[in-house]
Phi, psi and omega in degrees: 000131188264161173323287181339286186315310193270009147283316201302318192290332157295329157304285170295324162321275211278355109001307200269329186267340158279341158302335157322297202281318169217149219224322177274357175299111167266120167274127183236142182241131149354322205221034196245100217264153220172127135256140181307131144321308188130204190258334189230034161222154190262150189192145169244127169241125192260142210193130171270101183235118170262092198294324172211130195232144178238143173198120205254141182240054192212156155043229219256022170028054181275167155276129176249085207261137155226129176179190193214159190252139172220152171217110182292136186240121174240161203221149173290152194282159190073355198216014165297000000 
């Protein structure tokens, strides 16, 4: 599984579970070119970060990806 791949598979979870939840939630992504919605649309922008890839080219030649997923969430005020 390549970086791509595996943002693309984190991207889509949470993507398919806030559309579950509100449908109207616009998700914006980190590596997405994005003007702020404004003060009075609910939005997440979400952001991928791999702090460390590892990748062994010996023996049974596995990948090693570490990083964190963070996701900001805004709310219009009062209505969160």
């Amino acid at each position: 599984m390549t970086l791509v791949n595996t943002r693309a598979a984190f991207e889509k979870a949470v993507t398919d579970a806030v559309a579950n939840v509100d449908p109207t939630v616009l998700i914006i992504y980190d590596n997405v070119a994005f003007t702020s919605p404004g003060k009075a649309k609910k939005y997440i922008v979400m952001s991928i970060n791999f702090g460390q890839s590892t990748i062994q080219n010996q023996g049974a030649a596995s990948s090693y990806y570490s990083g964190f997923v963070q996701c900001n969430i805004y709310v219009p005020r009062n209505k969160g």
